[in-house]
N, C-alpha and C positions, 0 to 999 in steps of 0.2 A: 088568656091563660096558656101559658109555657106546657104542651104535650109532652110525654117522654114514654117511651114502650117501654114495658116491663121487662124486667131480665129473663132469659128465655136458657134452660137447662140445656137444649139442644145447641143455642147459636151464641153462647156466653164465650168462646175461642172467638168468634168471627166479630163481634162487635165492634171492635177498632177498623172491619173493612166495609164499614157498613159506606157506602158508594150514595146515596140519596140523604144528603143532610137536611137538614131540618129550615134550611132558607129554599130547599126546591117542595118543602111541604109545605110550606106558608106561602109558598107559590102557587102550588097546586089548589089550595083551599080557597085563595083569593080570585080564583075562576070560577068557582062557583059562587052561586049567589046566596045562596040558603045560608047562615051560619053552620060552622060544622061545632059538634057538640064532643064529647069524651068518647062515644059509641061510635063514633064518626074514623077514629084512628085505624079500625079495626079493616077500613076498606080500602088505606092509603098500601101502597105495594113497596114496600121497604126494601127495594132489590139491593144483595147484598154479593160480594165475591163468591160466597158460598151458590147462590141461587146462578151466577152467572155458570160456574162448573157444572152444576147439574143439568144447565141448556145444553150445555156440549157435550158431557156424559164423564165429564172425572171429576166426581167425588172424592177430588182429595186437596190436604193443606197445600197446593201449590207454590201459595204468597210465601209461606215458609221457605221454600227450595231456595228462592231467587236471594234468601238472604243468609244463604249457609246453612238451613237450619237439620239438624239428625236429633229424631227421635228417637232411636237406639234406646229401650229400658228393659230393665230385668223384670219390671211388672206389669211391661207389657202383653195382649193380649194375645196369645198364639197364634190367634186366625188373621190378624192384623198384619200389614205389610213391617216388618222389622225397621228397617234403616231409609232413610232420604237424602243419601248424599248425592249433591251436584255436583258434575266434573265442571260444567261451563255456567256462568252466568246467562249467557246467550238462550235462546229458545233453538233449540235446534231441528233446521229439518228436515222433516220427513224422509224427502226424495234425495238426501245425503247418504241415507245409509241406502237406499237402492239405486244408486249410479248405475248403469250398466257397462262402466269398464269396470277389469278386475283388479283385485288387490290381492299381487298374488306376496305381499309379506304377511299371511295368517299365520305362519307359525308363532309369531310374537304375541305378545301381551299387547291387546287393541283396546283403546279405550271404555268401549262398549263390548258384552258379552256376546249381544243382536250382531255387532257387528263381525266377529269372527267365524259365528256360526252361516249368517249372510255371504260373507267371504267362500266359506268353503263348497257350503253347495252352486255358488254361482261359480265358480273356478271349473267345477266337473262338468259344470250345467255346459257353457259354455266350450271347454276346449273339447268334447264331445259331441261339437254342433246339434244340441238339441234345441238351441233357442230360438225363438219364430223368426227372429229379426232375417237369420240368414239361412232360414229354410226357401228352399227355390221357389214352392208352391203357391207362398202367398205374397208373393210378386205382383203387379197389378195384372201383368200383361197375361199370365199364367192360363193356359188352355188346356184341356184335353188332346192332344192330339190324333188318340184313337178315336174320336167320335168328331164326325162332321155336323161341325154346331151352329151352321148356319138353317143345316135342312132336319137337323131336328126341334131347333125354334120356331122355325116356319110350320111345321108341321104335325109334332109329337101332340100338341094338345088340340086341335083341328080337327083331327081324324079322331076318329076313335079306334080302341085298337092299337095305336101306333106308341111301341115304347122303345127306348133308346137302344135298346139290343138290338134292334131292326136299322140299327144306322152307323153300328161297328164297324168300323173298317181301319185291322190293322195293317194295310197300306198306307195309309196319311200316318201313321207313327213313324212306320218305317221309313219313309220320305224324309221329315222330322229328322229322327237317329242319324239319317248319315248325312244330312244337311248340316245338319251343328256339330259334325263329330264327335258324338257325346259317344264312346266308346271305351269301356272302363277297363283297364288295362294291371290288375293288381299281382305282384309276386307273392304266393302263397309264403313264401320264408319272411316277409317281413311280417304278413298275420300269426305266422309262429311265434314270431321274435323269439329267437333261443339264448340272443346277447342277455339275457336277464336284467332286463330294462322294466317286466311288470314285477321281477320279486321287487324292484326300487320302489316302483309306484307304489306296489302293495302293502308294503310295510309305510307309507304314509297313509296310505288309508287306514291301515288299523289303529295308526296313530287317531288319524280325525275323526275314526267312528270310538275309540276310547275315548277321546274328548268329549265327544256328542253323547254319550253314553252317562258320563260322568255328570255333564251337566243336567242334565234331564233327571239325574236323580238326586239333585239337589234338594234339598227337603225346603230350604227358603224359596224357589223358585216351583213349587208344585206347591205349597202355601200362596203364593201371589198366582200361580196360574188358576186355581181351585178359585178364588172370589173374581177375577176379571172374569172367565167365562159363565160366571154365577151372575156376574154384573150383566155382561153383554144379551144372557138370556131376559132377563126383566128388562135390560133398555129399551130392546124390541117390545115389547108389549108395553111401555109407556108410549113409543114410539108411534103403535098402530092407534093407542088411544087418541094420539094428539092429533094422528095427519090422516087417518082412515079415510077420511070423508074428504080433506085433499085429492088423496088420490085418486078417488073416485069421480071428484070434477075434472082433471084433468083427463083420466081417461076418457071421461066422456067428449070429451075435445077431439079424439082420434076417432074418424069415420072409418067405420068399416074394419076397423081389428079389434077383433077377442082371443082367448085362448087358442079356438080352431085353426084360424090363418096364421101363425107365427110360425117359424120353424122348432121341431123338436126333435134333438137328435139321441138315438139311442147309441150309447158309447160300448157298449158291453153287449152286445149279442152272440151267445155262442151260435155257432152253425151246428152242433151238435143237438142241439134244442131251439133253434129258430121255429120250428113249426108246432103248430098244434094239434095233439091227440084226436080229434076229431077233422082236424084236414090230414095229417097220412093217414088215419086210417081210412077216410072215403079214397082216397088217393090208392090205395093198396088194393082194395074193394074193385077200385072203377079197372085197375090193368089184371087184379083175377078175374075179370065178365069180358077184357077185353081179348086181353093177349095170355092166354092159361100155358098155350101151348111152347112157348115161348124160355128157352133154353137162358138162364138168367145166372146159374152159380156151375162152376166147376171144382169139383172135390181136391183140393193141392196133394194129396195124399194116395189118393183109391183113383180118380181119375173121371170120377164117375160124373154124367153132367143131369144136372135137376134142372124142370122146369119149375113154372109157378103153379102148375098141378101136383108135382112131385113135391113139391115144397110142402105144402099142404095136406099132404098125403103123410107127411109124419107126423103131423099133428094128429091125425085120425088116427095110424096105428098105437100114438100112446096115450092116447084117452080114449080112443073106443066111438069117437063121437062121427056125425054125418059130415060128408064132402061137403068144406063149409064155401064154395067156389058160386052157387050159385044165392048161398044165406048172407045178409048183411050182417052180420057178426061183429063184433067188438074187439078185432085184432088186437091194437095198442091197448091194453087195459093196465092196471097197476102193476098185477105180476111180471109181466113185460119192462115194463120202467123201473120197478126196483135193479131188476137182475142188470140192465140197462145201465143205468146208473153204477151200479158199487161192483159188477162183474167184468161189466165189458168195457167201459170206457177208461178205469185205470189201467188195465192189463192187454187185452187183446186189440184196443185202438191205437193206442200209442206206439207198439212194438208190434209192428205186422210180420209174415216167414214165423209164425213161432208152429213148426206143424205137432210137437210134442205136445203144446199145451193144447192144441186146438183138436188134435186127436183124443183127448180123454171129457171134452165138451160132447155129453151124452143125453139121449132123453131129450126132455121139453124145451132143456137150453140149448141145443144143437138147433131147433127150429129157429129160435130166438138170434142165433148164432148166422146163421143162413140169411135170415131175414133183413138182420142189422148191414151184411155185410151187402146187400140187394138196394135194400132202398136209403142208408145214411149214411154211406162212402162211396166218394168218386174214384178209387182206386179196385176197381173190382170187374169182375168179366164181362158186363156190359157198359163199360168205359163212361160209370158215373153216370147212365143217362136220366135216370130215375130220381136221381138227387138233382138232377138238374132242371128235371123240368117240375118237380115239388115249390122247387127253391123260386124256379121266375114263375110259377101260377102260384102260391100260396105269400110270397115275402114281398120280390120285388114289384112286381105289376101294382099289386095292392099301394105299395111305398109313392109309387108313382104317379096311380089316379090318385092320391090322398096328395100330392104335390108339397105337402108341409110336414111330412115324416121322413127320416130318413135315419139311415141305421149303419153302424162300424161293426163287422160281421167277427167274431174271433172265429179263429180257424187252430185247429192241433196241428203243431209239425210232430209230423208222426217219424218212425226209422224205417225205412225199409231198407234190405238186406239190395249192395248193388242196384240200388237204384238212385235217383235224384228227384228227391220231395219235391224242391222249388221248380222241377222243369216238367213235371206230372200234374201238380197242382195245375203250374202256370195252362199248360197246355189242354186242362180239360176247363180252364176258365175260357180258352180261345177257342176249342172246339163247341163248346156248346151256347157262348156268346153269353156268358154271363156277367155281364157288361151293366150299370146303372149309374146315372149321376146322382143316386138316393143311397151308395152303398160304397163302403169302403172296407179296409182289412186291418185285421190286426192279424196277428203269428204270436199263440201263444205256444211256451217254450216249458216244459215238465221234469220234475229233478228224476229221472231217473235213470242217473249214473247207474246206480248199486242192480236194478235190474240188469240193464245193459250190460253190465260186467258178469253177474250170475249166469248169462245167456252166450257168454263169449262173445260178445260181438262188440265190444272194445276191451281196451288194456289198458288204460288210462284215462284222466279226465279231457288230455287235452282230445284222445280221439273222439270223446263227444262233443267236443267245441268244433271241431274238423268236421263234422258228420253234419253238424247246423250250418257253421258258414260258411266253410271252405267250398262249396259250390258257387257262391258270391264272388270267390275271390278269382275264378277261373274262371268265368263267362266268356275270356276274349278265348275260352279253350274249344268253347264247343259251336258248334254251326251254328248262321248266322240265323236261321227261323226259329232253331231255341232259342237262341240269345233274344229275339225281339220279344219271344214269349215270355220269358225272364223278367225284360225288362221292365215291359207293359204290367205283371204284375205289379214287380216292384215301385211302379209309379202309382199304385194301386192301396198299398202297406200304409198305415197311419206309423205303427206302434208295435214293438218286442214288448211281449205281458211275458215275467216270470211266473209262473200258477205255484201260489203253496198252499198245500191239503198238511190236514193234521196226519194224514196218513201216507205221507212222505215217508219213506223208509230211513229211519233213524238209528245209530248207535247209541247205545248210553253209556258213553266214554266222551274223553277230553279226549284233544289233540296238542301234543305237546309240541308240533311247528306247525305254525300255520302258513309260512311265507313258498311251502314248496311249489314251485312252476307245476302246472300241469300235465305235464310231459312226464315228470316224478309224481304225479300222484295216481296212485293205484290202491295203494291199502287195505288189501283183500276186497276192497268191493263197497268198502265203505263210503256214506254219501256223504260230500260235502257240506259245511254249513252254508245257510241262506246267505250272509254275508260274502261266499267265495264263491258260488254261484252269480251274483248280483254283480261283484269285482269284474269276472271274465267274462260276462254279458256286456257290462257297461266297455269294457277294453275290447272287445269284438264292434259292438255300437257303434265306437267312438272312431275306428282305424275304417270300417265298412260308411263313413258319414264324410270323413275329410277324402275319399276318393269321390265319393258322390257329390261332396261340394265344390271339390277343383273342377269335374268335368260338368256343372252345373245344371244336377240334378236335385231332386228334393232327398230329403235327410229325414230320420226318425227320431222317433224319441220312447222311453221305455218308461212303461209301468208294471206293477207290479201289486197283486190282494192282497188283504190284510187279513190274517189266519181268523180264526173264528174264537169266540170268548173262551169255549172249552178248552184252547191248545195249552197246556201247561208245559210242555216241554222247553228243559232249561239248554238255552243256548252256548253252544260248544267252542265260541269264535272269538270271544275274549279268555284271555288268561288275568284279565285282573279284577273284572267286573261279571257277576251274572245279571241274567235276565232272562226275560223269555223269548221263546223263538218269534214271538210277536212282534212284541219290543225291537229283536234285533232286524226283524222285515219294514219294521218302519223308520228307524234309523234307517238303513241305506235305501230308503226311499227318499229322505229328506236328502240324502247328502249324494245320489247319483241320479233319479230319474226327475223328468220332465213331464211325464206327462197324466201325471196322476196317481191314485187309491182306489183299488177294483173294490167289491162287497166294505166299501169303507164306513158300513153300518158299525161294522166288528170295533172300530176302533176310539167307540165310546168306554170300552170298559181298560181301553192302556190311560197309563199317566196321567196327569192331568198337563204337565209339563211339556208332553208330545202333544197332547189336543192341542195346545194353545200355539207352539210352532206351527203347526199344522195351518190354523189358521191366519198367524200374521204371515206365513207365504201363500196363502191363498191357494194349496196345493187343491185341485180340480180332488172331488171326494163323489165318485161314482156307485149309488145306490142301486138296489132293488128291493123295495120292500114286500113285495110279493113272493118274490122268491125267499125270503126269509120265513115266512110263514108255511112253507112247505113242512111237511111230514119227512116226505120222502128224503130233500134236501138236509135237515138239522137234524132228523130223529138219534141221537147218540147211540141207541142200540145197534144203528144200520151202521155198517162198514163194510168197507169194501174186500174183495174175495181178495187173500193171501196166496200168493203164490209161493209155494217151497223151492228153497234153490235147489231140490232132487227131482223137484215139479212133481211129484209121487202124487200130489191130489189139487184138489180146491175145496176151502174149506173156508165159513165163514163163522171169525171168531169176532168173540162179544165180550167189551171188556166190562162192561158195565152190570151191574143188574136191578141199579135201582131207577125205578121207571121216570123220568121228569115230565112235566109239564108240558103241554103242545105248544109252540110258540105262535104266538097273536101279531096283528099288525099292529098295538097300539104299542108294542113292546120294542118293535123297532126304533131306534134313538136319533131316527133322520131327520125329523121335522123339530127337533132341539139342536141338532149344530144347523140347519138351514136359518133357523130366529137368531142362533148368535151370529151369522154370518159367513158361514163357512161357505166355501163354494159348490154345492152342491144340486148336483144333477140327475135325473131318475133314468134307471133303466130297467131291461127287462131280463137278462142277464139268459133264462130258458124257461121260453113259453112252455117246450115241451112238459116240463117238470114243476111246473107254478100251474098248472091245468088253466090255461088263460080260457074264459068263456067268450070273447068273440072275436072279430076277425083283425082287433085292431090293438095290440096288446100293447103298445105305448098308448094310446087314449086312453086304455082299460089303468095304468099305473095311475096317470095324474088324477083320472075321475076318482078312483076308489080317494087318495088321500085328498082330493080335496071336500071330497063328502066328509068324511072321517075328519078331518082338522079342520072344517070349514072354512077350506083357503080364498081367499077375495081374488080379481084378476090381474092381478099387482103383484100377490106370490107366482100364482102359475107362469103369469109370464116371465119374472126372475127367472124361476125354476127352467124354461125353456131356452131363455138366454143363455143361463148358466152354463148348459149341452155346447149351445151355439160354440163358446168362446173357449170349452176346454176338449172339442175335438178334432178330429186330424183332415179334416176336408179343407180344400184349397181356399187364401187366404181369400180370393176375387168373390166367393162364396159369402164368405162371412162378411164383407162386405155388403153386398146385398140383401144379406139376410138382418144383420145387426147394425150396418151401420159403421164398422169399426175396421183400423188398419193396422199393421201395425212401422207405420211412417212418421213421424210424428207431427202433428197438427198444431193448433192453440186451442181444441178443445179439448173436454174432458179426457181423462185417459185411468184405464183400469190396471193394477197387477193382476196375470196368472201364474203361479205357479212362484211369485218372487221375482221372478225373470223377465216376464217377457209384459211386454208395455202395448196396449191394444188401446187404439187411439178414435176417438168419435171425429167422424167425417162432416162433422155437421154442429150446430150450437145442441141442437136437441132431435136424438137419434128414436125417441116413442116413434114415432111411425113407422120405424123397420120393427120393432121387438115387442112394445107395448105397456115398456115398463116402466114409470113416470120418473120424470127426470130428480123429481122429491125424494124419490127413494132411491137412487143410484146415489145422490149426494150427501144422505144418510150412513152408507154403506162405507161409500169413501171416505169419510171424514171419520167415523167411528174410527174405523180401520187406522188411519193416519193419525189420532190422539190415541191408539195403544201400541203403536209403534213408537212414539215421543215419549208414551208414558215410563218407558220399559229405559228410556237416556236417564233418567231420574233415581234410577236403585241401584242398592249394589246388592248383589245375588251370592 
């Protein structure tokens, strides 16, 4: 008797591709010996083209494309993909549209949409030497030179006791510098450039962030991006159903690694909250018992010098309470950290010489005032000792005996009046040897023009561009012990981070030119938009990268936050297009920086059409989900103290009054773009102010969510790789940590960032990272059929 399956309301389109005819089930049946009966059909496997796409993960008519076919109908269903027109018969692929030479004819009409937008950010990516291939550092050969690394492998873990600051010696640098004549020689006049060669550049960029702008708000193309990332979250979870237990034998295969021994790097660590509330305050505790007497602040004003008794000693006269010198007391408490946070670190950290404002800092904040400037700045009358030695007994020591932690520190460039940040900084990094091979830098960079200008201490925008890098560009100006000091930072730097706060000093007015040079921009004081900020960073980057690359040095690359869900404020930098200032920080994230998305928690609630770029470049998306959980951090009420430009007071104003909700961790949206694939990496962003409970505040991130999301050891280690491959430590490193190069091999090989090609040294790299070779190849292929899938439509 002739079987025949019934028609099926679901697979009634697909039944002409049914792939298993009916002479390989009469085959199938005739291996078995039993008779097969009518109930018998029900367990034959009819695989059909439809079932073969859902093993690869695209759910869609395919077989249709290859033969011209457009669905295109007016009763179609809105949520549904519109149109399917094929440009080529051909399957096209993948790694066509990510070549890594440039196509620098984007201004045209390119076949593919991917493929212009592709174009553009690899154009900037590149002639701004931010791409790993031809950064110096991940060279094979690539060394430390301030650290003799024969007698600290011999020795650093042998001993106890012995951590790499004990083995500083910037003499072998110096040796180094003038052996290779790397001596960077640049004329401040071409950093100016006055020929108006960036209004040329600039006005192409408006052009390609109007482009970017326009396409992202495409309503067919945030309709198809709204169901792929709809898809790609449920694929993961058929995903874990299928291979869970895979991966669980495989890791069993790997002796001796778990989550503990892999490396995990924290990318975002402010220095401004590196530590935690209960080690400075022991730490404050132990030098009032130790050293009271001990002359520690000088008044810029009155002259007058305090010790750490005196210090203390106004806290008592304005509460009334006992000499707290020999009581264990609770120094750091909340009140301290709020005022901390929203008083002092927008206004009096960043902008130091302000003796107006710092004279009418009265009362209990004048303690707070004294205190901050004693133990959490290196620039202050005991020459940062206090920060320094917090910093290596609380951060790095720890990093160290842990051997599988390590952390990229941010750091404020702050203004001081006559002075040079970079050769202060540098120089109290030399003098107190604050030195680790667990520890790197970033320099973040703060908009605040419209201060600076209120304060007179510039006249324009370019004199704050001058004020950041033109120290850079005059190195061969100043004696050669600074210069080394300099430089050793600077071999030190991952990363320029632009910081945007919703409390950015804004106008609420357009600008009807936006092309003007910075040299002409002054405009009473008003602050530039984030996109002209982002412009003159990337064009300072880019000209501060090709002198570092000719005398073959390593190179930066610049990232950049993603404002927070609350920021409404509409963006002043298109004249044809709005959006928000959100919006506009993630566009010229996509289309100038390299090296990631700071709190890019935030950037769940933009587009859906940005989410999804976001992830076919694989741009690096740097979390803290503890820190989002803060009070202190997110409360809308808190804001930061307003400075009047008559400075007549400090006053802190509240726009709000209606109370919201405390925010949770299950609320944060990072373990949803981690399952669709995005690159994402956990960090800790500021212990101080996330109240971290123990001594280990990257274990304390992964543990909380892997308890909370019940992660297997397959996520965590992803999640720690993920660190590994999007941060700025030398490539020789990540080699040994991951496994990967970026040279290219015939093994596998991953995109970060779009760019840059990070190639497996080995057939199967789980023994450096521990992350089963089943799921890297998941990731990749997903990844690779929704970049194909995207040749398929027209948008």
């Amino acid at each position: 008797m002739k079987l025949e399956r019934e028609r099926s309301l679901l697979f009634d389109e697909y039944e002409h591709s049914v792939t298993k005819t009916h002479s390989q089930i009469s085959l199938l049946r005739s291996l078995d010996k039993k008779p097969s009966t009518l109930d018998d059909s029900d367990m034959i496997p009819l695989t059909t083209e439809f079932d073969s796409q859902m093993n690869v993960g695209l759910p869609m008519p395919f077989e249709h494309l290859k033969d011209g076919y457009n669905s295109s109908s007016d009763n179609e269903d809105t949520l549904s993909i519109r149109s399917f027109t094929p440009v080529t018969k051909e399957i096209i692929r993948s790694d066509i549209l990510w070549d890594y030479s440039i196509n620098k004819s984007v201004s045209g009409k390119n076949k593919f949409i991917l493929d212009k937008v592709t174009n553009l950010r690899k154009r900037n990516i590149i002639l701004s030497y931010q791409d790993a291939r031809r950064n110096l550092k991940n060279a094979l050969n690539t060394v430390n030179h301030a650290l003799d690394i024969k007698k600290y492998e011999e020795q650093s873990y042998k001993v106890s006791k012995r951590f790499t600051s004990q083995f500083f010696n910037l003499q072998s640098f110096k040796k180094n510098l003038l052996n290779d004549d790397i001596r960077p020689a640049v004329n401040h006049e071409n950093f100016d450039n006055p020929s108006g060669t960036d209004t040329l550049l600039f006005k192409q960029f408006q052009k390609d962030y109007d482009f970017l702008l326009q396409f992202i708000r495409s309503s067919n193309f945030n309709i198809i991006a709204e169901k792929r990332l709809t898809y790609l979250l449920e694929k993961y979870k058929l995903y874990l159903n299928l291979h869970s237990k895979n991966e669980v034998g495989n890791l069993k295969m790997v002796p001796h690694k778990d989550f503990y021994n892999v490396k995990k790097i924290d990318n975002n660590l402010c220095l401004y909250g590196c530590i935690s509330t209960r080690n400075l305050n022991d730490f404050i505790v132990q030098k009032l018992k130790t050293e009271p007497d001990r002359i520690v602040y000088v008044d810029s004003t009155t002259g007058e010098k305090l010790s750490l008794r005196d210090l203390f000693r106004l806290i008592h006269d304005q509460t009334g309470t006992d000499d707290s010198i020999h009581c264990n007391l609770k120094i750091i408490n909340g009140d301290f950290l709020e005022w901390y946070k929203i008083g002092y670190l927008p206004n009096l950290h960043l902008i130091y010489n302000q003796p107006e404002l710092e004279a009418r800092v009265t009362g209990k904040e004048k303690f707070y005032f004294i205190l901050t400037r004693t133990f959490l700045e290196f620039n202050n009358f005991i020459e940062g000792e206090y920060l320094a030695l917090v910093l290596k007994e609380n951060l790095i020591h720890p990093l160290e005996k842990s051997r599988y932690q390590l952390a990229q520190l941010s750091i404020d460039y702050q203004y001081f009046d006559n002075e040079n940040w970079w050769l202060s900084f540098s120089q109290w990094l030399v003098k107190w040897k604050i030195f680790s091979r667990n520890v790197r830098w970033n320099v973040q960079i703060s908009r605040i023009y419209t201060k600076l200008y209120g304060l007179k201490k510039v006249e324009n925008f370019q004199d704050y561009l001058d004020s950041i890098f033109k120290p850079l560009c005059q190195l061969h100006e100043v004696p050669l012990e600074q210069q080394l000091a300099i430089e050793f930072l600077l071999t030190q730097v991952s990363s320029f981070d632009l910081v945007l706060t919703e409390f950015d000093e804004t106008m609420w007015k357009s600008f009807s030119e936006m092309s003007t040079h910075p040299k002409d921009w002054s405009s009473k004081g008003d602050n530039p938009p984030i996109a002209y900020y982002m412009f003159y960073l990337f064009q300072a980057v880019k000209k501060i990268n090709f002198v570092r690359f000719a005398n073959k040095q390593s190179t930066f690359v610049m990232r950049s936050n993603c404002l927070q869900s609350s920021s409404i404020i509409t963006s002043k930098f298109s004249n044809q297009f709005n959006c928000t200032e959100k919006v506009e920080s993630l566009i010229c994230n996509i289309l100038l920086c390299n090296g990631g998305i700071l709190n890019a928690e935030n950037i769940w609630d933009s587009p859906f059409s940005i989410l999804y770029l976001i992830y076919l470049f694989q741009v690096p998306c740097i979390v803290s989900p503890l820190s989002s959980t803060s009070s202190l951090i997110n409360n809308p009420m808190r804001i930061p103290y307003k400075i009047e430009s008559n400075l007549e007071s400090l006053k802190i104003a509240r726009r709000n009054i209606v109370l919201e909700k405390e925010p949770n961790y299950t609320q944060n949206p990072f373990m949803k773009l981690f399952q669709m694939g995005f690159r994402v990496s956990l960090s800790t962003d500021s212990v101080l102010f996330n109240r971290s409970f123990t001594s280990e505040p990257l274990i304390e991130e992964y543990s909380v969510a892997a308890n909370i999301y019940l992660l297997n050891s397959a996520e965590l280690a992803e999640l720690c790789r993920n660190s590994v491959l999007s941060c700025g430590f030398e490539g020789w490193y990540k080699r040994e940590w991951s496994g990967c190069t970026v040279f290219p091999t015939l093994y596998v090989n991953e995109t970060v960032g779009g760019i840059d090609l990070w190639y497996d040294v080995m057939f199967d790299t789980v023994l450096k990272h521990n992350v089963p070779l089943i799921r890297r190849k998941y990731r990749n292929d997903t990844l690779a059929l929704e970049r194909e899938f995207l040749n398929y439509i027209n948008i």
